[in-house]
C-alpha positions in Angstrom: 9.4 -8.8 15.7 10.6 -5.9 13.9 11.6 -2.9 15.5 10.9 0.8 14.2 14.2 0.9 13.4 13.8 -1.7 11.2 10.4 0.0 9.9 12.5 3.0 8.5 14.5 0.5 6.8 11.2 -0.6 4.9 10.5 2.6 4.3 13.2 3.9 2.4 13.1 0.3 0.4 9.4 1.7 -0.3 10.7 4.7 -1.8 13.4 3.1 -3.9 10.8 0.4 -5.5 8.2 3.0 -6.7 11.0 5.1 -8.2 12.0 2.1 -9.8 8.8 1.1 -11.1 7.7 5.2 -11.7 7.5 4.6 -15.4 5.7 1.7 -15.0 3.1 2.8 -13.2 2.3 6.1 -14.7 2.2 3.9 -18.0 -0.4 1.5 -16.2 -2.3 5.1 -15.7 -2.3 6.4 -18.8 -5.3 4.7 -20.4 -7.4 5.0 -17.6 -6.6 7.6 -15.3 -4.2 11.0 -15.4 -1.3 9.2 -16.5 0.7 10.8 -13.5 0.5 8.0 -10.8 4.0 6.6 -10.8 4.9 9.9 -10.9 3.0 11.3 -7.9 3.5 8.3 -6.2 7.4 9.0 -6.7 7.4 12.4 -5.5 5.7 11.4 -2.4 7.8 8.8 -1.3 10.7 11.2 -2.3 9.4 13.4 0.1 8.7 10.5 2.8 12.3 9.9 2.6 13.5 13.0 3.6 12.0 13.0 6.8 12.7 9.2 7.7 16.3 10.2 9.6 14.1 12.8 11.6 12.1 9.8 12.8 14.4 7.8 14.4 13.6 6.7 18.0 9.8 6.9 17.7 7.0 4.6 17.9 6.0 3.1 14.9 2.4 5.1 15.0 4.4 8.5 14.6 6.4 7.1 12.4 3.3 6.2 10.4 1.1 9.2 11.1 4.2 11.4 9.4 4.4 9.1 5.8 0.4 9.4 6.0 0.7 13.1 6.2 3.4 13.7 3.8 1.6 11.6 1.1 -1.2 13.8 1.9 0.4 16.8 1.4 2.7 15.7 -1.8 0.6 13.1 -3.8 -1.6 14.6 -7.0 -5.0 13.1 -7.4 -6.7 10.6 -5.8 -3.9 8.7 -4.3 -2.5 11.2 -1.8 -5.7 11.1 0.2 -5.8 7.2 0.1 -3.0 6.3 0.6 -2.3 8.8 3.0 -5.4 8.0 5.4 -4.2 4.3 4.8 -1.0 5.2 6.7 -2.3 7.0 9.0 -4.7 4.9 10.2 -2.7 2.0 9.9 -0.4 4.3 12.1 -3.7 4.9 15.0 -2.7 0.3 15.4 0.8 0.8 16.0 0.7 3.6 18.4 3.2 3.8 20.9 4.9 0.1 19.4 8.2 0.0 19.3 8.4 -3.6 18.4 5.8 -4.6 15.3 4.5 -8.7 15.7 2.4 -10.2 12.6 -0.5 -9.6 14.9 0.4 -6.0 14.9 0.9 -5.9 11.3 -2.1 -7.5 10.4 -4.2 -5.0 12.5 -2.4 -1.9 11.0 -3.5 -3.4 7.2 -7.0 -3.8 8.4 -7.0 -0.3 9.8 -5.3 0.6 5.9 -8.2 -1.2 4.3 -10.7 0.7 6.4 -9.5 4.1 5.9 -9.3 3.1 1.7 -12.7 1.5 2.0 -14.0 4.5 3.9 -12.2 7.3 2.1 -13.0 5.8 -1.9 -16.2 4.8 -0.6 -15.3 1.7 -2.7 -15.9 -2.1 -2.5 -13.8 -5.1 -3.9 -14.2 -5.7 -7.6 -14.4 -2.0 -8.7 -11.3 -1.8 -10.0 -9.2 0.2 -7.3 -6.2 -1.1 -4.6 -8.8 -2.5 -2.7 -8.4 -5.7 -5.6 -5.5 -6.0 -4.2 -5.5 -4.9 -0.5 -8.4 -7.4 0.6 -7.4 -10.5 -0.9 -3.7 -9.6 0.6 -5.2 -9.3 3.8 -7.5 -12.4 3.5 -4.6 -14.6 2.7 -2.2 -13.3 5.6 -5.1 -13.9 8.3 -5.7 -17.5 6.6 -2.3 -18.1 6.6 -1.7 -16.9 10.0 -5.0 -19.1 11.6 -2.9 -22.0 10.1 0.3 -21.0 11.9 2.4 -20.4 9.5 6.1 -19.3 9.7 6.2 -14.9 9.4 7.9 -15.3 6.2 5.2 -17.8 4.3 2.4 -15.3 5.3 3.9 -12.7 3.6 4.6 -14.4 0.6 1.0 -15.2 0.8 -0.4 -12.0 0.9 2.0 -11.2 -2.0 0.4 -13.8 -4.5 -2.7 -12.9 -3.4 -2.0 -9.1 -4.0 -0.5 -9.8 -7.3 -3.1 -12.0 -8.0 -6.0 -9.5 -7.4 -3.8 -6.3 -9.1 -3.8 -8.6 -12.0 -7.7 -9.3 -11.9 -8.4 -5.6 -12.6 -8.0 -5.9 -16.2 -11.0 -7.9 -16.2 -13.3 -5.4 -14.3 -15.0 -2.3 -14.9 -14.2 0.9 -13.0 -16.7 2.6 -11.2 -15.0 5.0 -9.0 -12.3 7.6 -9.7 -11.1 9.2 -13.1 -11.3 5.4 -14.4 -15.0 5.2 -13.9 -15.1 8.1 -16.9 -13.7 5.3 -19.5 -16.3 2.5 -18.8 -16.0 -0.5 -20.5 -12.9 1.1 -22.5 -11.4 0.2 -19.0 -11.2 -3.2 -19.5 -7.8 -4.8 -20.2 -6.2 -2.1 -18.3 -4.5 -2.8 -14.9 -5.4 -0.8 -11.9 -2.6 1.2 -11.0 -3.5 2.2 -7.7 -3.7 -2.3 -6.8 -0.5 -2.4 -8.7 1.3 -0.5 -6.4 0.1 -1.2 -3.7 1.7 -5.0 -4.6 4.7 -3.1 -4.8 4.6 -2.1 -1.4 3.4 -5.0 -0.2 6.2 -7.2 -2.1 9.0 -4.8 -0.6 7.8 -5.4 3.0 8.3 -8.9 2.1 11.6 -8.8 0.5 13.0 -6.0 3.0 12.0 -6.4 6.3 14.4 -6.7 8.6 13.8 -9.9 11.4 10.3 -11.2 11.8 7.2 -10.2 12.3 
């Protein structure tokens, strides 16, 4: 289990690996999108950590609810809405939890998806974080059915995230500012899939106890 406590912890580990890789990404965008998404990405999570000591002592679904709405609020272009309705809806599973189980955790990434799928109005293989956030999601739920140990399932859902992220240099984009590039697209990494592997690999690397 880990405790919202512990989720803040994650947080601000969140914050520290997109400013680290802030260059990285914005380079990633720069053939196929606005060349500004490790930077937006960076400002929002700047701005997430600010308001993570406020946070202490409530339930992971506040906790959630207010990085959703920051991200919102501070995130240019087309990832402030994603991955702010991602949050938040992910926050709507974890409402009133104090104490997160895999279970939980899988149900607030479904709920992530959803809001992503819903919000892009985008599929798998379109070449946006969804190439990365389904086959995550597939290969934590697999892993889970087989009864796995917390810390193999993650590391699952990591490859797999990676592994997808990676496939969008092969695809076409057909939503977002990437869509305007076509076939020049291919080759190109989605940025949006690569940092959402980011996040995904610091959950893994930083969580505190088990899920």
């Amino acid at each position: 289990m880990v405790s919202t406590k512990d989720l803040l912890t994650i947080l601000r580990c969140m914050a520290a690996a997109i400013e680290k890789n802030k260059e990285w990404l914005t380079d990633l965008d720069r053939p196929i999108g606005d060349s500004d998404h490790g930077i937006n990405m960076a400002r929002g999570f700047g701005e997430v950590e600010k308001k993570l000591s406020g946070l202490e002592g409530k339930d992971g679904g506040t906790i959630l609810k207010t990085v959703g709405m920051t991200l919102v609020s501070t995130v240019g272009g087309s990832a402030g809405p994603l991955y702010g309705s991602a949050f938040m809806k992910a926050g709507m599973a974890l409402a009133d939890k104090t104490e997160i189980s895999m279970a939980d955790f899988l149900d607030a990434l479904d709920q992530a998806v959803d809001a992503v799928r819903q919000r892009g109005k985008a599929q798998a293989g379109e070449k946006t974080m969804l190439d990365a956030m389904i086959p995550a999601l597939q290969a934590m739920k697999e892993a889970r059915g087989q009864k796995e140990a917390p810390e193999e399932i993650l590391k699952k859902g990591v490859e797999a995230s990676w592994a997808g992220a990676e496939a969008t240099n092969g695809l076409i984009a057909t939503k977002g500012r990437a869509s305007y590039v076509g076939e020049r697209g291919i080759g190109h990494q989605d940025p949006g899939a690569t940092s959402f592997s980011i996040l995904l690999e610091t959950i893994c690397h930083c969580k505190i106890g088990k899920l």
